[in-house]
C-alpha positions, 0 to 999 in steps of 0.5 A: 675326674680332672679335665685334662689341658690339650693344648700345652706342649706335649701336642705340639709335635704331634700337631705338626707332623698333622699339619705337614701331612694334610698340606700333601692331602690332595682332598679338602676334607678329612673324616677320622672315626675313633675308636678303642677301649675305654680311658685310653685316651680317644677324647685326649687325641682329638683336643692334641688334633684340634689344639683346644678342649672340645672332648671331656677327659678323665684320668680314670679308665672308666668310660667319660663319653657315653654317645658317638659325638661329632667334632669339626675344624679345620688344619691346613685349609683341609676341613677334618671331621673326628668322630669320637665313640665310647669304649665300644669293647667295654660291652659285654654283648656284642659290639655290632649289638652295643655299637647299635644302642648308642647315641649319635651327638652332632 
């Protein structure tokens, strides 16, 4: 699969409304957990988020992250924590089930 860029400039007007928002955030920290359907772009959002490539993404539909993995950086003087999951409805058994065989990557 191709690795896609996250940080050209279809991001940025995303990374600003972000930025906007958390400089209204009254905490100064943030924790987000991503989920959905394999290859609809979770790993995508979180490099638009941090502006750099610290997720693995495909151009396929098929799943690219296999484990739950921790992603950490800062915007707006507000520490943000994205967790990122595999497609959890691309299981078969039960997602509470296939949630509690995954892995868990800091």
């Amino acid at each position: 699969d191709e690795v896609k860029k996250s940080g050209d400039h279809r991001f940025q007007p995303l990374r600003r409304r972000l930025s906007a928002a958390l400089k209204q955030f009254s905490q100064n920290r943030l924790t987000l957990l991503v989920t959905g359907r394999p290859g609809v772009g979770k790993s995508t959002l979180i490099n638009a988020v941090f502006g750099k490539n610290l997720c693995l993404v495909g151009s396929s539909t098929t799943r690219v992250t296999d484990s739950i993995r921790c992603h950490q950086g800062e915007l707006s003087g507000v520490q943000v924590i994205i967790w990122n999951t595999s497609g959890l409805l691309d299981f078969e058994e039960d997602d509470l089930e296939a949630a509690g065989r995954l892995s868990i990557r800091t």
